[in-house]
C-alpha positions as CSV (number, residue, x, y, z in Angstrom):
1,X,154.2,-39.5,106.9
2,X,150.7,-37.8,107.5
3,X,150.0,-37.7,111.4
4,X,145.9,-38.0,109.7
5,X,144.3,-40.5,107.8
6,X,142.0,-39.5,105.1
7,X,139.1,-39.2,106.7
8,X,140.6,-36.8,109.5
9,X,141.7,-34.4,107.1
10,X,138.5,-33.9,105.0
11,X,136.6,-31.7,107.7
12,X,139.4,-29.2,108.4
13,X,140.1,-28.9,104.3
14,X,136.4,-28.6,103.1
15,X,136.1,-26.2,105.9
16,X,139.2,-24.0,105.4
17,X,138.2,-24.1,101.5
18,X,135.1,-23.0,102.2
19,X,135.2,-19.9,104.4
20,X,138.8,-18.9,103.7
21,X,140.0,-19.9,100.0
22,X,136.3,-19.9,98.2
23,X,135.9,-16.5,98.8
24,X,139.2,-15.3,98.5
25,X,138.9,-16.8,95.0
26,X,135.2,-15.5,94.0
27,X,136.7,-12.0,94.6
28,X,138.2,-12.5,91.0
29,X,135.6,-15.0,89.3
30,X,137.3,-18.2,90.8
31,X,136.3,-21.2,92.2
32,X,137.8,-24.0,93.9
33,X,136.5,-27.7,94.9
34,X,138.0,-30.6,96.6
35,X,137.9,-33.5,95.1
36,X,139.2,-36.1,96.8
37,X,142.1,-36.7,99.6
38,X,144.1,-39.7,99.1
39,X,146.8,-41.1,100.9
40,X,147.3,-37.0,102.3
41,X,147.0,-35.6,98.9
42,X,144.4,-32.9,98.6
43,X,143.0,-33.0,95.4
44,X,141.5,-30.1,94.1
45,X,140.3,-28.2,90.9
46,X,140.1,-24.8,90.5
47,X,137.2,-23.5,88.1
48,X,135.3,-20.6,87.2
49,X,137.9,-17.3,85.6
50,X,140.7,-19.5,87.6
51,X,140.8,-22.3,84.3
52,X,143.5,-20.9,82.0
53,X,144.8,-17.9,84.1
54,X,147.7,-17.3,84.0
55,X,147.9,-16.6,87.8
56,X,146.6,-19.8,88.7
57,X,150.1,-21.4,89.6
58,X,150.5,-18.8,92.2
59,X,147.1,-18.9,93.3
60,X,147.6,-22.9,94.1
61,X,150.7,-21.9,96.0
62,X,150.1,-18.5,97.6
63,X,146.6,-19.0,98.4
64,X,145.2,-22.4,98.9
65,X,148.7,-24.3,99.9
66,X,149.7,-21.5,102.5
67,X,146.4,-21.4,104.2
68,X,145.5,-25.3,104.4
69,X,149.2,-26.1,105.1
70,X,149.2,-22.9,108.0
71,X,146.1,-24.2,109.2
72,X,146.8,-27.6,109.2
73,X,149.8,-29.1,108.7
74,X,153.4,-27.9,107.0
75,X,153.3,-31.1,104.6
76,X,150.3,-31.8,102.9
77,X,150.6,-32.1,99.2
78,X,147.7,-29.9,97.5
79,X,147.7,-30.9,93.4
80,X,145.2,-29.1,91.3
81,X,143.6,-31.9,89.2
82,X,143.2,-29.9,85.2
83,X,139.9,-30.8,83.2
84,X,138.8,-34.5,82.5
85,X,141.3,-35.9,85.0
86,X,138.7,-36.3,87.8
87,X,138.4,-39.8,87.3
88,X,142.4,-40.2,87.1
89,X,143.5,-39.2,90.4
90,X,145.6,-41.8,91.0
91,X,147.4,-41.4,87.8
92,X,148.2,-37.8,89.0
C-alpha cells in the first residue's frame, strides 16, 4: 500500500519528470508526459522519436521507473499509456 495519496505524489512526479527524465529523453527526440496518478499508478505516455522505438521498454524501466522510484519510493507502478488509451486509464 502507497504511504501517499494521489494528490501527494503528483508534485514530486511532475517535478522529477520535468528536470530529470524530460531532458534525459529530449537528448534523443523523446518526450514524456504524466497523465494521470491513480490509486499510486503513474501514468504516463512517452511521445516524440520515443513512439515505436524499439528502446522504449528499457527507457520506461531504466530511465523513468529507476529515477521516480529512487526518488520517491521503491514501489510505485509507472505504466506507459500507448496512443488513444488516454481516456482508458482505468482499463489499463
Amino acid at each position: 500500500m502507497m504511504p501517499f495519496s494521489d494528490e501527494d505524489l503528483r508534485p514530486p512526479v511532475a517535478s522529477i519528470i520535468k528536470t530529470k527524465i524530460a531532458p534525459m529523453l529530449a537528448r534523443d527526440g523523446g518526450a514524456i508526459e504524466l497523465l494521470d496518478i491513480i490509486n499510486g499508478k503513474i501514468f504516463i505516455q512517452l511521445k516524440g522519436a520515443c513512439v515505436g522505438c524499439s528502446a522504449s521498454g528499457s527507457t520506461l524501466k531504466f530511465i523513468v521507473e529507476k529515477e521516480l522510484k529512487s526518488a520517491i519510493h521503491p514501489e510505485l507502478i509507472i505504466i506507459n499509456v500507448p496512443n488513444g488509451m488516454e481516456d482508458k486509464l482505468q482499463e489499463l
